[in-house]
C-alpha positions in Angstrom: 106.2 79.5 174.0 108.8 81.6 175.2 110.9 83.6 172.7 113.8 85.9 173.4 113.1 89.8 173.7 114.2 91.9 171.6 114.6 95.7 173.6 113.5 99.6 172.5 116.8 100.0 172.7 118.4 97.9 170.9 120.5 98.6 167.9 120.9 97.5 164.2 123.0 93.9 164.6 121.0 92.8 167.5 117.9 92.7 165.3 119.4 90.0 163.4 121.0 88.0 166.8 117.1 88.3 167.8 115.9 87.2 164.3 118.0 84.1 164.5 116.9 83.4 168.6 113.5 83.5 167.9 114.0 81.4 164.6 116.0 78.2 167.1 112.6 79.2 169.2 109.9 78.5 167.4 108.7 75.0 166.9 109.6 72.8 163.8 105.7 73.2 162.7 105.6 76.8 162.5 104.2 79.0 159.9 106.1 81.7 161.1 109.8 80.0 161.3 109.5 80.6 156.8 108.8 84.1 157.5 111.2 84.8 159.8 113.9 82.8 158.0 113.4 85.5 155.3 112.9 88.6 156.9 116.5 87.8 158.9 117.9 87.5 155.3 117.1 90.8 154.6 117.7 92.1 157.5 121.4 90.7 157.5 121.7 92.9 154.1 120.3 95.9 155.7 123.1 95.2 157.9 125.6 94.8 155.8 124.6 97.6 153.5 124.6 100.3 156.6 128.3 98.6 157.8 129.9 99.0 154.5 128.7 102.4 154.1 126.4 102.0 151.4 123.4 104.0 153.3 122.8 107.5 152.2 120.8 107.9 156.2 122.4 104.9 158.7 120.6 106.7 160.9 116.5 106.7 159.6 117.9 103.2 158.0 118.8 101.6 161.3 116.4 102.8 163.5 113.3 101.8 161.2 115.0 98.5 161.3 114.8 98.1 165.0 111.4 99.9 165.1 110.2 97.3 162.1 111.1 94.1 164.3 109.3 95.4 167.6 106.6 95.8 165.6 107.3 91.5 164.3 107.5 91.3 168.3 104.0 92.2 169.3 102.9 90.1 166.3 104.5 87.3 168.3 102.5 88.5 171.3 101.1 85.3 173.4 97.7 87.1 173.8 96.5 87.0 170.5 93.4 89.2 171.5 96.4 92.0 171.2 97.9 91.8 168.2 96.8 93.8 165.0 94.1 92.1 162.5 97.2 92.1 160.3 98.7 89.8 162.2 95.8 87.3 163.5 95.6 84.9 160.1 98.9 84.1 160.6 98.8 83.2 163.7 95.4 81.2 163.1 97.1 79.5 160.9 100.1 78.9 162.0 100.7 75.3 162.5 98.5 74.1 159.3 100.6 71.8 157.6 98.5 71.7 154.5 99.9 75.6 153.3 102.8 75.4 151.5 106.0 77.7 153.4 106.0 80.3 150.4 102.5 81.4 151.8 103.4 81.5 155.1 106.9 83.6 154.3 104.1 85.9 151.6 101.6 86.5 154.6 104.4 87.3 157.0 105.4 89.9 154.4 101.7 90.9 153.8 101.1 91.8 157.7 105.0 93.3 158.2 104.8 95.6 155.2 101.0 96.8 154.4 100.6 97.4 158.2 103.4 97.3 160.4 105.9 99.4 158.2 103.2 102.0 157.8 103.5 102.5 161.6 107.2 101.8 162.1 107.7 104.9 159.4 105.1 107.2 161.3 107.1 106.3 164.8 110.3 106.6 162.9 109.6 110.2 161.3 108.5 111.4 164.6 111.5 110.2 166.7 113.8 112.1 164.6 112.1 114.7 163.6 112.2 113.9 160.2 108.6 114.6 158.2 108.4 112.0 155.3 109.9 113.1 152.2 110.5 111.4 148.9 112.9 114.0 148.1 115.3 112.6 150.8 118.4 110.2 151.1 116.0 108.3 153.7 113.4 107.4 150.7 116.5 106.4 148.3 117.4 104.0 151.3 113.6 102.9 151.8 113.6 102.4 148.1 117.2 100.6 147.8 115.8 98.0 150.2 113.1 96.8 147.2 115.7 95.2 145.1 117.2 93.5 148.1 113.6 91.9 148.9 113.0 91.3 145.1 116.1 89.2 145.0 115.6 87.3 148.1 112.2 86.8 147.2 113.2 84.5 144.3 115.7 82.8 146.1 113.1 81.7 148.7 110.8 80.7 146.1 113.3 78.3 145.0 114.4 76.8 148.6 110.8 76.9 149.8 109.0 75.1 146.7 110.4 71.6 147.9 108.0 68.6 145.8 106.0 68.4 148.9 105.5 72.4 148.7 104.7 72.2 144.9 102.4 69.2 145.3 100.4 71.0 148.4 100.1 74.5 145.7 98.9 72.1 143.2 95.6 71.1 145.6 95.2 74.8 146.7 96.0 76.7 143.9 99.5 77.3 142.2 102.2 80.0 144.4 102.1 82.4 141.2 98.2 83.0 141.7 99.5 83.8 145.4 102.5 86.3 144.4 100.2 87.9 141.6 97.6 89.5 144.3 100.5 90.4 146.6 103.4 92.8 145.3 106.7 93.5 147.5 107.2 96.6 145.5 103.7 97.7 145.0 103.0 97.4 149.3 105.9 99.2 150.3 105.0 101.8 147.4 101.4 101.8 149.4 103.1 101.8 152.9 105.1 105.2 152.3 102.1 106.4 150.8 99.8 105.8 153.4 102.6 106.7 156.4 102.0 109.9 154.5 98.8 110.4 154.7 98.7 109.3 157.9 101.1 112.2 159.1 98.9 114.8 158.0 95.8 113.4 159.8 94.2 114.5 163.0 94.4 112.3 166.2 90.9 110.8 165.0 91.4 110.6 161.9 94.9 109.1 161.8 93.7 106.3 164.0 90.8 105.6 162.3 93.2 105.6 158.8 95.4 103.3 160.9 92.6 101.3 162.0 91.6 100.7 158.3 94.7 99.5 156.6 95.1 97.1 159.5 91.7 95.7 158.7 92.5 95.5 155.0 96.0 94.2 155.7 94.0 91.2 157.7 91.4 90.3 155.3 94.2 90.0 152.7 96.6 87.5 154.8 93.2 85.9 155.2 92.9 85.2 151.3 97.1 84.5 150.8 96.2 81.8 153.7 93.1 81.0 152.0 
């Protein structure tokens, strides 16, 4: 399966052009097509927030964006033997038609935020220079992007819980018992605080740290998937 690339260099509104190629790419019986359908919602209101000014740091907020979907790229990877743990139930899973699409979109979320933001914030802080700081206009941005997830969130609930979807959570367990072990706010809460930890770690120490909340981050798309 071919899907478009998206470049190190690319900026804010190609993330979204990408989001919506790799979307028409992916086939019909996809896990990952309800994920991605989400994650380019928001993304298109990062977008829009940065363009009308509403960013206290367009520059932190735009590059973590880009940074965030190259790290969505390599979970795409066609070598699965490469991607993080994070990222492997998902793609094991993929083309089950027996999980209902809110799982899919929550596991896509699960991988994207507990792992892959943690690293996107380390690479991002170290691009620029910038060490991470709650005291900063870039953690009022980080933080501004919760209520935009919380909102799309429900409306994906809504679009994804079709009578087949609903009948499919009735056999393996109802979506609330999915979305009450897996918290948008409470894993990007975790993510910042782990990117911080993670900056003050050795070499060793930070991989190994690293190497543990991917490992976590996989077991628990495992049980979403479950």
């Amino acid at each position: 399966m071919a899907l478009p690339v998206l470049g190190e260099d690319a900026a804010l509104p190609d993330v979204a052009t990408w989001m919506e190629e790799v979307g028409a790419a992916l086939p019909a019986d996809d896990g990952f097509r309800y994920f991605n359908d989400m994650y380019l919602g928001v993304t298109r209101k990062v977008i829009e927030r940065v363009a009308s000014g509403g960013a206290h740091d367009p520059a932190f907020v735009s590059r973590l964006d880009v940074v965030f979907a190259l790290t969505y790229q390599d979970g795409l990877a066609d070598d699965v033997a490469t991607i993080a743990r994070a990222w492997r139930p998902m793609r094991a899973r993929r083309h089950d038609g027996s999980i209902a699409p809110l799982r899919f979109a929550i596991a896509g979320m699960n991988a994207h935020i507990n792992h892959d933001l943690v690293v996107s914030l380390l690479r991002v802080s170290d691009e620029l220079g910038r060490p991470l700081d709650r005291d900063t206009d870039a953690y009022r941005d980080y933080v501004a992007v919760n209520d935009i997830l919380h909102d799309l969130m429900a409306a994906t609930k809504d679009a994804l819980l079709s009578d087949l979807g609903e009948r499919i959570d009735d056999a393996l367990g109802p979506v609330d018992d999915v979305l009450e072990i897996w918290s948008i706010r409470a894993a990007r809460a975790s993510a910042w605080t782990n990117a911080e930890i993670a900056q003050v770690l050795p070499g060793v120490a930070r991989g190994a740290h690293l190497a543990s909340i991917d490992r976590t981050t996989g077991l628990l798309g495992r049980a979403l998937l479950a």
